[in-house]
C-alpha distance (Angstrom), angle and dihedral (degrees) to the residues before:
residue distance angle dihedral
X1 . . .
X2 3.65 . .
X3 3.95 90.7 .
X4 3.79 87.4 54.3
X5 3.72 86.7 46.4
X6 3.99 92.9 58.1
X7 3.46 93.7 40.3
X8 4.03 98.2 54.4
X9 4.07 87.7 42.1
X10 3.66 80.9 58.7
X11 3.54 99.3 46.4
X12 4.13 94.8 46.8
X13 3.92 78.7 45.8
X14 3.89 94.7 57.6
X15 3.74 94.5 35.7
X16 4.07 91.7 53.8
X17 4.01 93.3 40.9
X18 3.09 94.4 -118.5
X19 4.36 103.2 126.0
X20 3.75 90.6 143.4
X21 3.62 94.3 66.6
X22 3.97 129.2 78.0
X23 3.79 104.2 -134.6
X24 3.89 123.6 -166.9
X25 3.87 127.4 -175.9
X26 3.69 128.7 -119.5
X27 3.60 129.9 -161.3
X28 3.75 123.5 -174.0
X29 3.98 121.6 -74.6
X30 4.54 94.9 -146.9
X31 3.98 80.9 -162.4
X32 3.87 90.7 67.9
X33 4.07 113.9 93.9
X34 3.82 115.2 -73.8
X35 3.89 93.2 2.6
X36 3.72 94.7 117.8
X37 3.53 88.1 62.6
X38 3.96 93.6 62.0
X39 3.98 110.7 94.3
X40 3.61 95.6 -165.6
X41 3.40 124.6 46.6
X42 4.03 127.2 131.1
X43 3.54 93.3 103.9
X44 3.98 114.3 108.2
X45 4.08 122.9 -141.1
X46 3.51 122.5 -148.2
X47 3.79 133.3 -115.0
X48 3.85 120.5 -144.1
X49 3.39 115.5 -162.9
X50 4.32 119.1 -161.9
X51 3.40 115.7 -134.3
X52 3.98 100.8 -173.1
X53 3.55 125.9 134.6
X54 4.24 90.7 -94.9
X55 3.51 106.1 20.0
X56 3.95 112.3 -171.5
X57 4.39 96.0 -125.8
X58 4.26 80.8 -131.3
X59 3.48 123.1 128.0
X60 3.52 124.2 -150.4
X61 3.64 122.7 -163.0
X62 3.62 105.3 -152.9
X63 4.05 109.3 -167.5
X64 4.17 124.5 -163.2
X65 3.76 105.4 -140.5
X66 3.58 110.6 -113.8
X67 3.66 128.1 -12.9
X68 3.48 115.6 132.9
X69 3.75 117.9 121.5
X70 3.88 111.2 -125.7
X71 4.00 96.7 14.4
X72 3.70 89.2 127.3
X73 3.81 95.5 63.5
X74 3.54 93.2 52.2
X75 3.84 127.0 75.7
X76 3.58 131.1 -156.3
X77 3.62 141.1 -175.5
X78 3.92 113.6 -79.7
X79 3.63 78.4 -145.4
X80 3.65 153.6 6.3
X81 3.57 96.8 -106.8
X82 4.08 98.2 41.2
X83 3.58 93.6 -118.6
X84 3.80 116.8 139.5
X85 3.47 140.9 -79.3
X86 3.83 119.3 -102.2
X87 3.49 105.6 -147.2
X88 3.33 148.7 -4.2
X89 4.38 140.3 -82.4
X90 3.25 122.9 102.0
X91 3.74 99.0 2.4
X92 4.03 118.1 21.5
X93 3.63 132.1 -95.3
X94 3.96 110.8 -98.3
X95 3.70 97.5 31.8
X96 3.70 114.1 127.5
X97 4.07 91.3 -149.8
X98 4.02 138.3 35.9
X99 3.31 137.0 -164.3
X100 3.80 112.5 -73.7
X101 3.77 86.4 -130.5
X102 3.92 135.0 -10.3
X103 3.23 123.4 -137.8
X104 3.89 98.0 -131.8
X105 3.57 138.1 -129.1
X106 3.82 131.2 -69.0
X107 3.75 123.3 -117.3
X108 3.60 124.8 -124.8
X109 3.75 98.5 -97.2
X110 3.86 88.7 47.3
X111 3.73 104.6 -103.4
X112 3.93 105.0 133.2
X113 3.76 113.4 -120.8
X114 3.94 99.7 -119.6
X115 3.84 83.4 66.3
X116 3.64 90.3 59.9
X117 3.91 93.6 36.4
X118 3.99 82.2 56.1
X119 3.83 95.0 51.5
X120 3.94 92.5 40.7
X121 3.61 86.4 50.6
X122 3.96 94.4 51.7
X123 3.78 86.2 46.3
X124 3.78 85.3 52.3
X125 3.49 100.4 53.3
X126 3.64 104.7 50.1
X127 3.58 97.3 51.9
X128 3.76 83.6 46.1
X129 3.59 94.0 61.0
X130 3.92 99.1 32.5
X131 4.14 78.0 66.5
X132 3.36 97.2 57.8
X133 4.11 100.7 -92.2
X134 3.65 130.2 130.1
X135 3.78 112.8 -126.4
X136 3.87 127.4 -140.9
X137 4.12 105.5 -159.6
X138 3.50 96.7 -156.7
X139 4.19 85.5 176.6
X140 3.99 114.0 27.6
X141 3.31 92.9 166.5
X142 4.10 153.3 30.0
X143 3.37 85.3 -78.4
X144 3.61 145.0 17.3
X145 4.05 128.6 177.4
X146 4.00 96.9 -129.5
X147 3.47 120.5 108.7
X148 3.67 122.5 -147.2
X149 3.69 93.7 -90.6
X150 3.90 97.0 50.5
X151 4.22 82.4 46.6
X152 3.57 89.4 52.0
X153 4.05 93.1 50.4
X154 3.40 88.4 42.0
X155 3.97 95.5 57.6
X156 4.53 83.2 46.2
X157 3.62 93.3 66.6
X158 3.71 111.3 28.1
X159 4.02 105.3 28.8
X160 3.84 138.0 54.5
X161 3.20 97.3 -143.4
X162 4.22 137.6 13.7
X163 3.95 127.3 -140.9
X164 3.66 119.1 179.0
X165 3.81 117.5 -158.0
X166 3.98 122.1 -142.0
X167 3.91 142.6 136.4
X168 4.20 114.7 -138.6
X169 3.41 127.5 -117.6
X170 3.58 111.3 -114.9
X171 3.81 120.8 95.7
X172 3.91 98.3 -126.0
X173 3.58 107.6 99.3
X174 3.73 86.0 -124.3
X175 4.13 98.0 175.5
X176 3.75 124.5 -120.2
X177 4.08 127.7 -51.4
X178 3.81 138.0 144.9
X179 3.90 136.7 -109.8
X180 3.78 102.8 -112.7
X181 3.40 128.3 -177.4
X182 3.60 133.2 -75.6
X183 3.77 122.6 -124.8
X184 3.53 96.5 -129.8
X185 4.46 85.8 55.1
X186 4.19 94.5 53.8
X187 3.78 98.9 80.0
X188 4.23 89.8 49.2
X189 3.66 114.1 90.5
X190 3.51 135.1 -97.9
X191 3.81 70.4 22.1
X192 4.07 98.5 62.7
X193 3.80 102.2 41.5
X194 3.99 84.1 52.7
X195 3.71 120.6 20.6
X196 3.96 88.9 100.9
X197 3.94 98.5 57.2
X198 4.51 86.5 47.9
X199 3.86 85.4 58.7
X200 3.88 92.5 46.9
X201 3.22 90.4 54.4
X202 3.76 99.1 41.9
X203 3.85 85.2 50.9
X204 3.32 99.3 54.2
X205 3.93 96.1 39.0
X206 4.07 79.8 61.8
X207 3.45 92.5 51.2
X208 3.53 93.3 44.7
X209 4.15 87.7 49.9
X210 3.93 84.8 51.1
X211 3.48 89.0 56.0
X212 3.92 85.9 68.4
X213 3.42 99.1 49.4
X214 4.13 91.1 -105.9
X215 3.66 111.7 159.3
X216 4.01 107.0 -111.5
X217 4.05 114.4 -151.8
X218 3.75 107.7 -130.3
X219 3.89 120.2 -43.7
X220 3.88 82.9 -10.5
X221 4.04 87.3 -103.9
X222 4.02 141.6 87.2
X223 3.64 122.9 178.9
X224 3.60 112.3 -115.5
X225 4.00 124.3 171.5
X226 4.34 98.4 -141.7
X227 3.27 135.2 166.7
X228 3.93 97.9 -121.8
X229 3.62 91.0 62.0
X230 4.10 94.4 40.8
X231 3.55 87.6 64.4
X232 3.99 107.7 32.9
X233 3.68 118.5 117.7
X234 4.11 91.8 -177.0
X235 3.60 138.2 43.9
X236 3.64 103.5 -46.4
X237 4.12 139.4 -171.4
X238 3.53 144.1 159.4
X239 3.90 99.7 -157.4
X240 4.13 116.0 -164.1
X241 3.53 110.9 -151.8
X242 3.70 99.6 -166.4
X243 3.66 138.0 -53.1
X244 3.85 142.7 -62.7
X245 4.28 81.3 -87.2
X246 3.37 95.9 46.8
X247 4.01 121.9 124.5
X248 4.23 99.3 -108.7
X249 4.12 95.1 171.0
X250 3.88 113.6 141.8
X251 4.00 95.9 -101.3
X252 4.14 86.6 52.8
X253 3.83 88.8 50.2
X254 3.62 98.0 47.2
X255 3.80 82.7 52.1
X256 3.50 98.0 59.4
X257 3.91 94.9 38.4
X258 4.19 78.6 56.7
X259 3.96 82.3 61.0
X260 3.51 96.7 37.4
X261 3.70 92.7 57.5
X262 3.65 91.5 40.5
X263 4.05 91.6 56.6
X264 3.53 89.3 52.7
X265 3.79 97.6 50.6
X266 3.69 90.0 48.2
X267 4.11 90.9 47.1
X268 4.42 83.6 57.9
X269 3.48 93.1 38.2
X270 4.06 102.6 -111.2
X271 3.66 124.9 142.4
X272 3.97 114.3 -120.3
């Protein structure tokens, strides 16, 4: 098993171009906090370890929206202490449980978004680690058997901070902007002790986007009660780079990973 460990690390390694970097997988520990609440959870992420000259010891657990074969059929608790959901989205307000993972939307031209949250999140990660930052894959692949619970638990124990790639739903072409947290969420825990370090880091993600010229939808924020979030214990965001008609070629991508990467420096205080 730990040949076949090696030689997939290497594989996801050669696949992402990213040869330089020792990889190692990671499969959910159901001891750790909250885990026994995941209901899918075989998959394995992968770590990404920087090897330039002054790496920054800060792991960042880069997560490709959706993904996970099945995750609609399965329900899981909005969160840890089975109170209900806030509002609506994906899964409506008042419902005690949500699907352990959507499957997304579909763009305009037809490609389906966790394709493009896959190649964002590849994009991601290796100007992540060219700046010094260790990289937690929680999806390598097309798909991986973690639901967003497990990915969530995952990114607790093994990352420093969590950023979950997706595109809305709406056909607007609204710009960029993060879920942050409802009001009525902040006095829940995991939620209270660390709603204020998620909208840091959503805030300075936005400015970081900014920085790039991305178009930013409103205030560059929209409450949203979701799982992710319920259950984070470090900095944690789902960031929406645009809508189901917004351009996703590989210059625009690279763009917004430029932004991406720039938010994150300016969240730990380094220049870009």
């Amino acid at each position: 098993m730990k040949a076949r460990g090696v030689v997939l690390a290497m594989a996801l390694s050669l696949v992402m171009g990213m040869q330089s970097f020792a990889a190692t997988e990671i499969g959910l520990n159901l001891n750790w906090k909250y885990a026994g609440n995941s209901k899918i959870n075989t998959g394995k992420a992968v770590l990404y370890t920087s090897d330039v000259k002054e790496p920054k010891h800060i792991t960042i657990a880069v997560n490709a929206g959706h993904g996970t074969k099945g995750g609609e059929k399965q329900r899981t608790l909005c969160h840890p202490d089975g109170t209900r959901k806030l509002t609506g989205g994906t899964n409506a307000a008042g419902v005690t449980t949500a699907s352990a993972v959507s499957s997304g939307m579909t763009f305009q031209d037809g490609t389906r978004e966790a394709t493009v949250t896959l190649q964002m999140a590849h994009i991601l990660g290796k100007k992540l680690l060219a700046e010094g930052y260790d990289v937690l894959m929680i999806r390598s692949e097309e798909d991986v058997q973690l639901d967003n619970i497990a990915r969530t638990v995952l990114a607790n124990n093994k990352a420093d901070a969590h950023i979950a790639l997706h595109w809305d739903a709406t056909t607007k072409d609204k710009g960029a902007f993060f879920m942050s947290v409802p009001d009525g969420l902040k006095r829940m825990e995991p939620v209270a002790s660390n709603w204020q370090n998620h909208e840091k880091l959503g805030d300075s993600l936005i400015s970081g986007l900014k920085g790039q010229g991305v178009k930013i939808f409103g205030k560059g924020r929209m409450d949203m009660d979701l799982t992710q979030t319920s259950y984070s214990t470090i900095p944690s965001v789902d960031i929406e780079l645009g809508d189901k008609v917004s351009d996703h070629g590989e210059k625009t991508l690279n763009n917004l990973a430029d932004g991406l990467v720039k938010g994150i420096n300016i969240y730990y205080g380094f220049s870009s």
